[in-house]
Structures are given as C-alpha cells and as structure tokens.
C-alpha positions as CSV (number, residue, x, y, z in Angstrom):
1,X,207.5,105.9,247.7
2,X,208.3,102.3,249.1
3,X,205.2,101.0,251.3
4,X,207.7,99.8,253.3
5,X,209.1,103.0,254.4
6,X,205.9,104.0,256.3
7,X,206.7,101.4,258.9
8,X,209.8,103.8,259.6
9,X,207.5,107.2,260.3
10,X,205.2,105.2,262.9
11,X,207.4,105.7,265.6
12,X,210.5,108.4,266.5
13,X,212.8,105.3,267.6
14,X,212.5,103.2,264.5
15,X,212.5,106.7,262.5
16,X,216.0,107.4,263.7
17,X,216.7,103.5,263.3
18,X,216.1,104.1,259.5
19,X,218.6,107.1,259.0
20,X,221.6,105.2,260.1
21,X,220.3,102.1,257.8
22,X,220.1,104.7,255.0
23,X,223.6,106.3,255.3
24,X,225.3,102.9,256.6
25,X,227.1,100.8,253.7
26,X,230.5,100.1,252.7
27,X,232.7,101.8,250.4
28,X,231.0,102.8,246.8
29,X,227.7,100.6,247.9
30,X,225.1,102.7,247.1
31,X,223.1,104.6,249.6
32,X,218.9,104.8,250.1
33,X,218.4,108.2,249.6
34,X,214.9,107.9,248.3
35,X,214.0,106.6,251.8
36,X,216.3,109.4,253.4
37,X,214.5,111.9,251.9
38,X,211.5,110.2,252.8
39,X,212.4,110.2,256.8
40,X,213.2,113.9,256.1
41,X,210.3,117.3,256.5
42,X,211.0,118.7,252.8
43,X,212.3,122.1,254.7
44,X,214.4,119.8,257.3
45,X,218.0,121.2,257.7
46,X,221.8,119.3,259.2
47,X,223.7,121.3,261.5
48,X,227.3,120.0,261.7
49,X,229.3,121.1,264.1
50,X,233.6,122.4,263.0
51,X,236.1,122.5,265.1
52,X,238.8,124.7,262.7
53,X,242.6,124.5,263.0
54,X,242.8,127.1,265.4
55,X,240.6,125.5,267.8
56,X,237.7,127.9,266.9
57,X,234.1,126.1,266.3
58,X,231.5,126.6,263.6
59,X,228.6,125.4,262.3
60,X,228.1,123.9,259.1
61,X,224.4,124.1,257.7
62,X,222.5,121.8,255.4
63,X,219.5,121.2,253.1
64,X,218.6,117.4,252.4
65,X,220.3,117.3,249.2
66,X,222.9,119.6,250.3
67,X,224.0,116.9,253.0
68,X,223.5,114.0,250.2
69,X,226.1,116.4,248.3
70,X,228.5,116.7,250.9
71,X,228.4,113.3,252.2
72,X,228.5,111.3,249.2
73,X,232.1,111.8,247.7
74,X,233.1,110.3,251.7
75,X,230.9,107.8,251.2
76,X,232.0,106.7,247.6
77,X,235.5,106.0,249.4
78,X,235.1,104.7,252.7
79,X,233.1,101.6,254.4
80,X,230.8,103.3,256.8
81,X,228.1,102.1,259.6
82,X,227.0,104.7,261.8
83,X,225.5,102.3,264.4
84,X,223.4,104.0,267.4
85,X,224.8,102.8,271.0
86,X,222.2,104.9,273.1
87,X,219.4,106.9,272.9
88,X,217.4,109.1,275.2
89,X,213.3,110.0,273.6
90,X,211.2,113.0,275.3
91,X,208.0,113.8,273.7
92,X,205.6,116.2,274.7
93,X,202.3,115.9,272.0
94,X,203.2,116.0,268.5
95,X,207.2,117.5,269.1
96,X,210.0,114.7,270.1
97,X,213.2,115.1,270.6
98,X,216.3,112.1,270.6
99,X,219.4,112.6,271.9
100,X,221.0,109.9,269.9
101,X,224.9,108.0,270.3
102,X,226.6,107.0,267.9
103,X,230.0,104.9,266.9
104,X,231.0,105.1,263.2
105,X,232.6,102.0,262.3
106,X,233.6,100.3,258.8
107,X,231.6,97.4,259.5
108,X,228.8,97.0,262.1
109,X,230.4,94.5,264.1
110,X,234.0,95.9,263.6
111,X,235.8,97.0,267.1
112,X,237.1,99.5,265.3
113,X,235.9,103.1,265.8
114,X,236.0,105.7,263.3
115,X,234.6,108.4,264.9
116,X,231.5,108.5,267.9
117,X,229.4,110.9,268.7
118,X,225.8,112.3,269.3
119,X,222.7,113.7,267.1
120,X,220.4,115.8,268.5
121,X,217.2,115.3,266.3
122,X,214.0,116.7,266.3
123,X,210.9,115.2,264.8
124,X,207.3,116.3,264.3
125,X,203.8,114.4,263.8
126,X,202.2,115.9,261.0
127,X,199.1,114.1,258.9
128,X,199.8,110.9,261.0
129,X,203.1,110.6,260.6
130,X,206.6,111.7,261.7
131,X,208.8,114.1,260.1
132,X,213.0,114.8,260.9
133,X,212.7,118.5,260.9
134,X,216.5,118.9,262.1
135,X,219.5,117.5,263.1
136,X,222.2,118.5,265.1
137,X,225.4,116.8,265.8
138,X,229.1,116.8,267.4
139,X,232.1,114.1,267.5
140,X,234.0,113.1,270.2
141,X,237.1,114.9,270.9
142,X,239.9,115.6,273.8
143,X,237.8,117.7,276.3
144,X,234.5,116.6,274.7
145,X,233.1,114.0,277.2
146,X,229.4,112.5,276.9
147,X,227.7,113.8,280.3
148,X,224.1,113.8,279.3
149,X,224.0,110.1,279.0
C-alpha cells in the first residue's frame, strides 16, 4: 500500500476525488488499480445502469475486479477523464452518501463530452478510515434530465 493513498480515505470528498484520478487516463495509459482497490470495502459492489434496445432498463452488477474486467478492454482503446462537475455530501455518523456529476471527456480540459452523468456512492468509516461500499450510476439520455442538482 502507497502511504500516500491514506491521504485519499481521510475525507468522503477527496475519496471520490481519487476514483476519477484512478480510472482517468488516455488511451492504453495504464490505470491505478492498486489505489482503486484501495478506495474500495473488499465486499464493495458497481451497479451500472442498461438501457437495452428496446427501451427496457437493467442493472448491471459488479465486484471490484469484475468492474476492472469490464472496463479495461474500453479503456485500453479510448482517452478517458471522467471529471466530477458537482457534488452534493450528507453524512449522518459513520454512513455518507455523494451524489456525484460527472462529464466523461478525452482529455480534462477537452469541450468535448463523451458521456455525463451521476454516481451515487456510498461510503463508510470503519477503523478510522473510509471505505466505497457501493456505487450506483446512470448517463444522460433524451428524457433523463439532472433534477436533484
């Protein structure tokens, strides 16, 4: 474990700050999934949401590694920054939850968008520090407006 990565479990801001830096690079760069997997509970689990063909929704359901699986081959072929535009933290003791926006672009400072949307993470403090125990997240689509923000 990197020293430095317990500066990114202090705090439920800069812990969320630290999964975009890890799964942000461009095209074939290699991604920090050592620290990912640090940021993550070792039982934490992705929910992605699937809007099929027919205009019918799903859910696609993750491990850790099963994400770093899925992801990977996109990543290996495309420049990628998922860079957070807003982001709403309640807490109530050792439970916070971050609604988080996004814009995918292939460089941080590109105007292009790829995609945006919004995770919906929850994070526990256990033994002084916090844990990702799951995310949740949609894209922005026709009829899919961002009201909470």
């Amino acid at each position: 474990m990197n020293p430095q990565w317990q500066d990114d479990v202090t705090d439920p801001s800069r812990l969320v700050r630290a999964i975009y830096e890890c799964i942000s690079g461009p095209a074939g760069a290699p991604r920090d999934w050592d620290r990912f997997r640090y940021l993550q509970h070792p039982r934490a689990h992705s929910l992605r949401t699937v809007v099929n063909d027919d205009g019918s929704t799903s859910a696609k359901i993750f491990s850790v590694e099963e994400y770093i699986a899925d992801v990977s081959p996109y990543f290996a072929e495309n420049d990628f920054f998922e860079v957070e535009t807003d982001q709403r933290l309640q807490r109530f003791g050792q439970v916070a939850h971050i609604w988080s926006r996004y814009d995918a672009r292939p460089s941080p400072e590109s105007p292009i968008i790829i995609k945006r949307g919004a995770n919906s993470i929850q994070l526990c403090l256990e033994h002084d520090r916090w844990w990702v125990f799951s995310t949740v997240w949609d894209n922005e689509r026709d009829g899919l407006q961002f009201d909470l923000f």
